[in-house]
C-alpha positions as CSV (number, residue, x, y, z in Angstrom):
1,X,-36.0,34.9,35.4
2,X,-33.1,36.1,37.4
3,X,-32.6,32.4,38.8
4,X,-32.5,31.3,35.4
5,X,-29.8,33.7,34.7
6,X,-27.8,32.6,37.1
7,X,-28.3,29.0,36.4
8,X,-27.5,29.5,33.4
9,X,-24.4,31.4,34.0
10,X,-23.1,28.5,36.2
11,X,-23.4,25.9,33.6
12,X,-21.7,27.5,31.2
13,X,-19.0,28.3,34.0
14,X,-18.8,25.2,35.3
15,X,-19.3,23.7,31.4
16,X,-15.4,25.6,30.7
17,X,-14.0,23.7,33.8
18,X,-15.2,20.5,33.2
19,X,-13.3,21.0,29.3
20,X,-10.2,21.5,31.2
21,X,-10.6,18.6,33.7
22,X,-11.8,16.3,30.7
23,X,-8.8,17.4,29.1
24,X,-7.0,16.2,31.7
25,X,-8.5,13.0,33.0
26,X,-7.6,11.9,28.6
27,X,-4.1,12.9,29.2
28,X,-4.0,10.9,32.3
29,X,-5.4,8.3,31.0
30,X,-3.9,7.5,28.1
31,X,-0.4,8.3,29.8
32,X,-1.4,5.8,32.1
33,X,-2.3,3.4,29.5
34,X,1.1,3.8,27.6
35,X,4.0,5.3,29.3
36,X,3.4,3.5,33.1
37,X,2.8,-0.1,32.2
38,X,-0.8,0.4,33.1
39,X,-0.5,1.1,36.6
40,X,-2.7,4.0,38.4
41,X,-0.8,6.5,40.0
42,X,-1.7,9.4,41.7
43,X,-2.5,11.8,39.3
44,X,-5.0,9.5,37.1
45,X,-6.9,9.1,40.8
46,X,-7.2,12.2,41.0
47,X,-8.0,13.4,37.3
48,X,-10.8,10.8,37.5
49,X,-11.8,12.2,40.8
50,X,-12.5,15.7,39.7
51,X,-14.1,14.8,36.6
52,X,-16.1,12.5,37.9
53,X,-17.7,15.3,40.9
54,X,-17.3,18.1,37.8
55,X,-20.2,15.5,35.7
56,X,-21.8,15.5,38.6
57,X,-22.2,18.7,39.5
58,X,-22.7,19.9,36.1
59,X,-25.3,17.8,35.1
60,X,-27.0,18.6,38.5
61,X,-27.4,22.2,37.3
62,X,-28.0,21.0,34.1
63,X,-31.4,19.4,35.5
64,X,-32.1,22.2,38.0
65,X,-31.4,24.7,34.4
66,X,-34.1,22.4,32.6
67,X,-37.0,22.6,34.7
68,X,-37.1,26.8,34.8
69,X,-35.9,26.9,31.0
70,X,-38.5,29.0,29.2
71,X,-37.7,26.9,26.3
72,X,-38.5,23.8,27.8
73,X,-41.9,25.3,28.1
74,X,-42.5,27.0,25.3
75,X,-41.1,23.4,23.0
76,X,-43.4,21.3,25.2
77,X,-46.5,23.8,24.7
78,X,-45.9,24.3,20.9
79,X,-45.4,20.4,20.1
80,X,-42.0,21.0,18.7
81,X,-39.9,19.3,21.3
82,X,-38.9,16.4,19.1
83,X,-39.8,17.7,15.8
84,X,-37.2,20.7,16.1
85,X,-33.7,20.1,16.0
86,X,-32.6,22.5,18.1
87,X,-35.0,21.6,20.9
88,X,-34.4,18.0,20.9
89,X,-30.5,18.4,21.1
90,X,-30.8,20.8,23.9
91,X,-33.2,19.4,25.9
92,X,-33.3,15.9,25.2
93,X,-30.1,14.5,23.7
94,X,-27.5,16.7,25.2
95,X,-29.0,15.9,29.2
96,X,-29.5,12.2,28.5
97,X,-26.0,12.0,27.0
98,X,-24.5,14.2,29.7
99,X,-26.3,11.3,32.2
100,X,-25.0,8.3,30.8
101,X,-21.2,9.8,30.5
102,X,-21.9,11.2,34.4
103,X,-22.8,7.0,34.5
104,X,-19.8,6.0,32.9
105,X,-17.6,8.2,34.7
106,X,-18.5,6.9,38.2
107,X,-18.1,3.5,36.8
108,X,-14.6,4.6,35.5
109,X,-13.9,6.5,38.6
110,X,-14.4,3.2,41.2
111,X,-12.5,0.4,38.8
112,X,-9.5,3.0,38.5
113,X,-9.7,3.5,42.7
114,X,-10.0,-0.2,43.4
115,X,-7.5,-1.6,40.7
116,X,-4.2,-1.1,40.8
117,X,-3.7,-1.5,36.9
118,X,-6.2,-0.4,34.0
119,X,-7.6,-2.8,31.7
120,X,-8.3,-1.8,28.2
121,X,-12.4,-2.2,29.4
122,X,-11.6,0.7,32.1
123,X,-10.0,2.8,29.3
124,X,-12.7,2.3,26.4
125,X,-15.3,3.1,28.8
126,X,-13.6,6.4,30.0
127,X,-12.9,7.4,26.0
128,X,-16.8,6.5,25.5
129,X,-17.7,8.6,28.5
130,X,-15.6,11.6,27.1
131,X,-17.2,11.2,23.4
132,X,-20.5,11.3,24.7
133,X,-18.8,14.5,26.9
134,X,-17.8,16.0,23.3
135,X,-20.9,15.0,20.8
136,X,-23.1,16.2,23.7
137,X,-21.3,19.7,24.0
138,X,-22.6,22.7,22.8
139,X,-19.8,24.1,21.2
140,X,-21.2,26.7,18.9
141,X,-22.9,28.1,21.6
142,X,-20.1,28.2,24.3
143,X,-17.5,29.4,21.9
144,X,-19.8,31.0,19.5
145,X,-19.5,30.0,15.4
C-alpha cells in the first residue's frame, strides 16, 4: 500500500505540472499561430518539448498507478468496472484518453521540430490533444468540489 501511496502522490504532483506546461504549450501555440506569421520559434520547441515528455511521464505512472490500484481490483472483482460511472472514467476513459493525447502530442511535437512553419493540421491536432488533456482530467478530485 505504501507504493501505492507514493504513486499516487506523484501523479497528482506531476498531474499540477503538466496543467502548467499545457498551459503553456496553448499560449505558445496559439501565439505562434497568430502574432509570428506561423513560424516556430524557440519557445513553441520547447513548450512542445516539455509537454510532450510531461504526457509521457505522467501517463507512465498513470499505468504503473493502475495495476496496484485497489480499485482496479475491487471494480474488476465486483463486475462494476463499466457499469459504474465512476469506475469507468477513472480507470478506463481517463487512461485511454490520457494515451491518445500522449499520441497526439508526439505527433505534434515532431511536425513542430521538423517544420519551420505550422499548419492549421499541426494546430488542430495539438488543441485536440489538450481537450482530451482537459475532458480526461480529474478536476474535482485534484482541486476538490
Amino acid at each position: 500500500m505504501e507504493f501505492y501511496n507514493i504513486l499516487l502522490n506523484a501523479h497528482k504532483g506531476i498531474g499540477y505540472l503538466e496543467l502548467l506546461l499545457v498551459t503553456l504549450f496553448v499560449i505558445a501555440l496559439l501565439g505562434t499561430m497568430f502574432g509570428f506569421s506561423g513560424k516556430v520559434n524557440g519557445f513553441l520547441k520547447k513548450t512542445t518539448l516539455f509537454t510532450m515528455i510531461f504526457f509521457h511521464v505522467q501517463f507512465l505512472a498513470g499505468l504503473a498507478l493502475l495495476f496496484v490500484s485497489p480499485g482496479v481490483k475491487a471494480a474488476m472483482s465486483s463486475g462494476t468496472l463499466m457499469s459504474d460511472a465512476y469506475s469507468r472514467f477513472q480507470y478506463v476513459e481517463h487512461p485511454v484518453s490520457m494515451l491518445i493525447a500522449a499520441i497526439l502530442m508526439t505527433v505534434v511535437h515532431k511536425k513542430v521540430k521538423t517544420n519551420p512553419t505550422l499548419s492549421l493540421g499541426i494546430v488542430i491536432m495539438g488543441l485536440i490533444a489538450v481537450g482530451l488533456f482537459a475532458l480526461a482530467f480529474p478536476w474535482t478530485r485534484v482541486f476538490g468540489a
